[in-house]
C-alpha positions in Angstrom: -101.0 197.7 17.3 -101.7 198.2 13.7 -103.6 195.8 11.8 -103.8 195.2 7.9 -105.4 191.8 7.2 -105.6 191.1 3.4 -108.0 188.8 2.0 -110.1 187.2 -1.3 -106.8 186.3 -3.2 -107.0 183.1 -5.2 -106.7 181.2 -8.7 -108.8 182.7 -11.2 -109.3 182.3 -14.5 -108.3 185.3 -17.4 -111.4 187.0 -17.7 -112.4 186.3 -14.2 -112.9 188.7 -11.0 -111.9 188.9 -7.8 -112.8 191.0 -4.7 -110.1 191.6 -2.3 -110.8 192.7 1.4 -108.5 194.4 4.2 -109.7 194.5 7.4 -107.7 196.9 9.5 -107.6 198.2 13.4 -105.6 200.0 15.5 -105.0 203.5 13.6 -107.7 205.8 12.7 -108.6 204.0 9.4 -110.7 207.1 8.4 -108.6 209.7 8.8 -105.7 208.3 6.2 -105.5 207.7 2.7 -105.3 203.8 1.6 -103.8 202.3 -1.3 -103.5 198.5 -2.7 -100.1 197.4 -3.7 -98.5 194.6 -5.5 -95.6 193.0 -5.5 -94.4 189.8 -8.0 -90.9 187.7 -7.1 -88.0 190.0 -8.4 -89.6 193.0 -9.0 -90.4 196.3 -7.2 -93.8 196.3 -5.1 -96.0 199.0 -7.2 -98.9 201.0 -6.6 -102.2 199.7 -7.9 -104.7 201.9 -6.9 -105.5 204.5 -4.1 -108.5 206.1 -2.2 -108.9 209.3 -0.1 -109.8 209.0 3.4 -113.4 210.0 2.6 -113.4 208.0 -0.3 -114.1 210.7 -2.9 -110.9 210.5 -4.8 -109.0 207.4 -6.5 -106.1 206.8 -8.4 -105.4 203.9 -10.3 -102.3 202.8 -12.1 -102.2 203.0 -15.7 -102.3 198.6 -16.4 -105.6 198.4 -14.0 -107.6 201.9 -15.2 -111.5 200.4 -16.3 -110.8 196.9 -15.2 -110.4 197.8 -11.0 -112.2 199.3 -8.7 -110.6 200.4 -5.2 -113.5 201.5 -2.7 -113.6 201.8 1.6 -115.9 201.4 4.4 -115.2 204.1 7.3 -117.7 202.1 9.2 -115.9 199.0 9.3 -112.4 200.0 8.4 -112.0 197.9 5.6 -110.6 198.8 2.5 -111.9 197.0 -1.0 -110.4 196.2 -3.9 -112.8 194.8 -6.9 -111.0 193.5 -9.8 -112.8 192.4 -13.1 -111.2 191.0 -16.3 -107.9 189.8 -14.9 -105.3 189.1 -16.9 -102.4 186.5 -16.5 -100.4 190.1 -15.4 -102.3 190.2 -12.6 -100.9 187.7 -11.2 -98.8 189.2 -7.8 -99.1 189.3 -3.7 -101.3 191.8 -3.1 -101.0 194.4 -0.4 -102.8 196.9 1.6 -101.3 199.9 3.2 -101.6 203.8 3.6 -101.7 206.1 0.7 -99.0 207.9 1.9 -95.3 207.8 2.2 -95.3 206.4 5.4 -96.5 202.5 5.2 -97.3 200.9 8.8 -95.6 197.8 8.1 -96.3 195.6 5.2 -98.5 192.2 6.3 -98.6 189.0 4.2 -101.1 190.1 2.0 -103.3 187.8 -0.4 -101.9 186.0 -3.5 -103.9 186.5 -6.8 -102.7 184.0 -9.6 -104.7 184.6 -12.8 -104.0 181.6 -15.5 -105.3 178.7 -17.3 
């Protein structure tokens, strides 16, 4: 069975970072693209930021360009998500999944709230 285990959400200050972690099994994690998601109450769940199976290639979305940082390890399937200088729009469940069109199934992922 498929396994996509978010982690590293919290309460942060503005200003503050965050790494978030998702530990995966049962697909061949290096094989597929994998992207982080995020998803606030109301509103559509949007693409954050994505990475090439190798790892050579990343996307970001326009509101996180030079603050994120989305990175993998083959090794231990795991798929990273570093995020500096969050703002109080930050604040959403975050979610890991593939890169493609074709999402496993989407977990409970990890709840970032960024205020004061």
């Amino acid at each position: 069975q498929v396994q996509l285990v978010e982690s590293g959400g919290g309460l942060v200050q503005p200003g503050g970072s965050l790494r978030l972690s998702c530990a995966t099994s049962g697909f061949a994690f290096s094989r597929y693209a994998m992207s982080w998601y995020r998803q606030v109450p109301g509103k559509e769940r949007d693409l954050v930021a994505r990475i090439s199976s190798v790892g050579g290639s990343t996307n970001y979305a326009d509101s996180v360009k030079g603050r994120f940082t989305i990175s993998r390890d083959n090794a231990k399937n795991t798929l990273y998500l570093q995020m500096n200088n969050l703002k109080p729009e930050d604040t959403a469940v975050y979610y890991c999944n593939s890169g493609g069109n074709a999402p496993f199934y989407w977990g409970p992922g990890t709840q970032v709230i960024v205020s004061s």
